[in-house]
NURO-320078 format. One record per residue (C-alpha): residue number from 1; x negated, y negated, z. Coordinates in steps of 0.1 Angstrom, whole numbers, plus 5000, padded with zeros to 4 digits. Layout:
<r num="NUM" x="X" y="Y" z="Z"/>
...
//
This chain:
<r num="1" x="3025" y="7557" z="0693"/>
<r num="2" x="3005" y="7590" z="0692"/>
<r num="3" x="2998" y="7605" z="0661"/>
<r num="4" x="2974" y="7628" z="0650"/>
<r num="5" x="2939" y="7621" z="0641"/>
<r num="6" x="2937" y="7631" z="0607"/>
<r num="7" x="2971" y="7610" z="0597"/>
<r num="8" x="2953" y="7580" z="0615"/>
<r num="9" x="2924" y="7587" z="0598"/>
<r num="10" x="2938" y="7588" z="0562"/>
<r num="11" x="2959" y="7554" z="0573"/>
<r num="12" x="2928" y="7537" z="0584"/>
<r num="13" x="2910" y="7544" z="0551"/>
<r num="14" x="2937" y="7526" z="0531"/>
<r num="15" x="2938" y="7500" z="0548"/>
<r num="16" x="2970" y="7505" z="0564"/>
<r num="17" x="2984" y="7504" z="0598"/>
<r num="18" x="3015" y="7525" z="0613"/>
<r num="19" x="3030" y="7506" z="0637"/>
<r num="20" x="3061" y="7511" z="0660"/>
<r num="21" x="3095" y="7515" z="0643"/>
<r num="22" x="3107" y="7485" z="0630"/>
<r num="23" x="3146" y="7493" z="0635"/>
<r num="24" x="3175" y="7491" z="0614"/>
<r num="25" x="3192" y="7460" z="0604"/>
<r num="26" x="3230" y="7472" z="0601"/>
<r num="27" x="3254" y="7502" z="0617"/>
<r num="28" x="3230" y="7530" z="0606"/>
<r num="29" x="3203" y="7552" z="0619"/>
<r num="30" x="3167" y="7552" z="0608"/>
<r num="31" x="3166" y="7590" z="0605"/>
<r num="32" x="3192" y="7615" z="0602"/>
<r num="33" x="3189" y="7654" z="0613"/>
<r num="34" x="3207" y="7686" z="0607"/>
<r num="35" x="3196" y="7714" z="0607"/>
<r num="36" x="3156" y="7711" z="0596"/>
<r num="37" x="3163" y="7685" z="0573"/>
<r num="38" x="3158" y="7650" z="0579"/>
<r num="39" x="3171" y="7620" z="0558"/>
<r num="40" x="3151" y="7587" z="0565"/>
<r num="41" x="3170" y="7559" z="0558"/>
<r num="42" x="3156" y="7528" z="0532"/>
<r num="43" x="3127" y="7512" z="0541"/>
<r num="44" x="3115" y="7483" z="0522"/>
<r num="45" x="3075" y="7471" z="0529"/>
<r num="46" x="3083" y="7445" z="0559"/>
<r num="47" x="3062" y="7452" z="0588"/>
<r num="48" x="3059" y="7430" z="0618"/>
<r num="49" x="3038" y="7400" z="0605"/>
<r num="50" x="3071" y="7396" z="0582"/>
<r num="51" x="3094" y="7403" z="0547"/>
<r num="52" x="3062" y="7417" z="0526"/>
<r num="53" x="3064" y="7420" z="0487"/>
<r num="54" x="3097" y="7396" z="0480"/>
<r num="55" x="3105" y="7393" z="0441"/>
<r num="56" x="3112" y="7407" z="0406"/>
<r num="57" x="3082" y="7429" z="0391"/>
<r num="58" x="3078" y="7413" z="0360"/>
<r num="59" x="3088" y="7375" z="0369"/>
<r num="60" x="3063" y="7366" z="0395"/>
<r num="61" x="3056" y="7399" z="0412"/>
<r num="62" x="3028" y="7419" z="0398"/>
<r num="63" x="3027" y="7457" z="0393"/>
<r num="64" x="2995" y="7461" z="0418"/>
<r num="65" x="3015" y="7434" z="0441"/>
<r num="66" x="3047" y="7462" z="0439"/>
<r num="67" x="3026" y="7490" z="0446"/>
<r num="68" x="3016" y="7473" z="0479"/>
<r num="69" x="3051" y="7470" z="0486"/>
<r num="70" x="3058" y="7507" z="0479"/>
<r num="71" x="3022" y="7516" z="0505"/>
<r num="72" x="3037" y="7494" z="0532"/>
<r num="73" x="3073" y="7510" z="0525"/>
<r num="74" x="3057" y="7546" z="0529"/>
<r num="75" x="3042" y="7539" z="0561"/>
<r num="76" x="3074" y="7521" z="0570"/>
<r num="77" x="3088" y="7560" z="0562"/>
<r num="78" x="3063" y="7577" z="0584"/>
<r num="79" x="3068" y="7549" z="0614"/>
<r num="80" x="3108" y="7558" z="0611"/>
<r num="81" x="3097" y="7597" z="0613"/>
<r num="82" x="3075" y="7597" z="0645"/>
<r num="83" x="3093" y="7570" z="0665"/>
<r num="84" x="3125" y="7594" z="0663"/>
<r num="85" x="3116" y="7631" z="0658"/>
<r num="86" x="3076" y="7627" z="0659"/>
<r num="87" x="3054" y="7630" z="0625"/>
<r num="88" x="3042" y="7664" z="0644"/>
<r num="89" x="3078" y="7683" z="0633"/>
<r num="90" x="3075" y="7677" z="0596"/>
<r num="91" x="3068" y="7707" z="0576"/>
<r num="92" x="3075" y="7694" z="0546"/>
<r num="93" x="3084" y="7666" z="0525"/>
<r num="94" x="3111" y="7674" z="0500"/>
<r num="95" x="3122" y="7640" z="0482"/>
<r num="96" x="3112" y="7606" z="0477"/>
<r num="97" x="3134" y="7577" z="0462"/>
<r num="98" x="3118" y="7544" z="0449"/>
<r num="99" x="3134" y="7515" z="0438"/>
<r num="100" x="3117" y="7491" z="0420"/>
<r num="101" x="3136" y="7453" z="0417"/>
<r num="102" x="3122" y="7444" z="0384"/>
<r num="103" x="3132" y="7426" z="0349"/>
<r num="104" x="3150" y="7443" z="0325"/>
<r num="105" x="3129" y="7456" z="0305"/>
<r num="106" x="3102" y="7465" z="0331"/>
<r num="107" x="3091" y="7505" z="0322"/>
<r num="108" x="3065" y="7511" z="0354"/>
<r num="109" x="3087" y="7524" z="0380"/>
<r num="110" x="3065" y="7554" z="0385"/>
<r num="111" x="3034" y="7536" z="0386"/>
<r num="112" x="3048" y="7516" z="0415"/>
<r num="113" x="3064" y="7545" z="0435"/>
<r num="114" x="3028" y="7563" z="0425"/>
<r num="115" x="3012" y="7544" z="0458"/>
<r num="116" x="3037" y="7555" z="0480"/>
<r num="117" x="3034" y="7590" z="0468"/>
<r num="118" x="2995" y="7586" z="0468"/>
<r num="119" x="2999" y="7572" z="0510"/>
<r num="120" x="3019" y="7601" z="0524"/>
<r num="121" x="3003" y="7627" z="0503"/>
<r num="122" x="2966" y="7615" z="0522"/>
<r num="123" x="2988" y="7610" z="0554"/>
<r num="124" x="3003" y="7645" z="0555"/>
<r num="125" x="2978" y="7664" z="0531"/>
<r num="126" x="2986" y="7682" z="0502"/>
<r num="127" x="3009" y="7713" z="0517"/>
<r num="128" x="3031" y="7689" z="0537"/>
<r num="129" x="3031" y="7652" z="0515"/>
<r num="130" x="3034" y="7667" z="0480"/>
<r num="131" x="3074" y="7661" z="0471"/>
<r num="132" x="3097" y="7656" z="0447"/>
<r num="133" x="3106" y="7622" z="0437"/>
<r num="134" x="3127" y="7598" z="0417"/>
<r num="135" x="3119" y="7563" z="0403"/>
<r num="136" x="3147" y="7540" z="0396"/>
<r num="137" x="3144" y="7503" z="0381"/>
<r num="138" x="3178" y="7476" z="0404"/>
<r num="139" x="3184" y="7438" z="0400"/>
<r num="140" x="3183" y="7435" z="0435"/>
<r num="141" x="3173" y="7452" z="0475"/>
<r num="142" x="3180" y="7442" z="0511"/>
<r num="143" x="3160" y="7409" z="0520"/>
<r num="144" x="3149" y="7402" z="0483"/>
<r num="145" x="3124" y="7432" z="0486"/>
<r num="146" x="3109" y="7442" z="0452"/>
<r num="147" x="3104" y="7482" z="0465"/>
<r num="148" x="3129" y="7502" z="0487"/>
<r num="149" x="3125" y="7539" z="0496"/>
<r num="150" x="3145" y="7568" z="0509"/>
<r num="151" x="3131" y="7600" z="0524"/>
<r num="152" x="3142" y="7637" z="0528"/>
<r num="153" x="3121" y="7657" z="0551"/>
<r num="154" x="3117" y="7688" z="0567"/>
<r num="155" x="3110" y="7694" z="0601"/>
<r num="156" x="3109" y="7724" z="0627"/>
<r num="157" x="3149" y="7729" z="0649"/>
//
């Protein structure tokens, strides 16, 4: 996987790795294009060492333990962008989606989808990671995950 320096560089200093595609686990594609706009499909925080953060914020998963989830789900985002149209197209990143499995009455969805806004905003930098987003609180996610996200991007025809 090529990418360029500087997103290597921002990965590196969080600690985080951006691996090869993991693949989709059902009749979909990872990415989506028409036009310039590119929809990446849900990504939860596996990677290939296994399932990541598993569980209900709020009843045995902790907030800093989700936001880890939501960093590993954002560089699940970016692997899904450069192994099918290459993180070098993206002009722009237009909307985020977090979910967050949590308790009922669990009120920190931002705080969680926060990190993965805070990872693709360093990865990208400021004119191309800055988006809009939305946080939303579910009982439940593919493979018992306790963050999922979803991805609208812009990229060059």
């Amino acid at each position: 996987m090529t990418v360029s320096p500087q997103i290597q560089d921002a990965l590196t200093e969080l600690g985080l790795e951006l691996h090869a595609g993991l693949g989709v686990r059902g009749a979909y594609a990872p990415t989506r294009q028409v036009g310039t706009m590119l929809w990446v499909s849900g990504v939860t925080g596996r990677s290939p060492a296994g399932p990541g953060v598993v569980g209900v914020v709020g009843e045995g998963v902790t907030v800093e333990q989700a936001r880890e989830g939501a960093r590993q789900a954002a560089v699940n985002l970016l692997a899904a962008i450069e192994s099918t149209v290459g993180l070098h197209r993206v002009t722009a990143l237009g909307h985020l989606r977090g979910y967050v499995r949590a308790v009922a009455d669990f009120d920190r969805h931002p705080a969680v989808i926060d990190a993965a806004s805070e990872v693709l905003v360093r990865a990208l930098g400021p004119e191309i990671g800055a988006h809009a987003r939305t946080a939303l609180g579910v009982a439940s996610l593919p493979g018992g995950a306790a963050v999922e996200l979803d991805l609208v991007a812009h990229v060059t025809a």
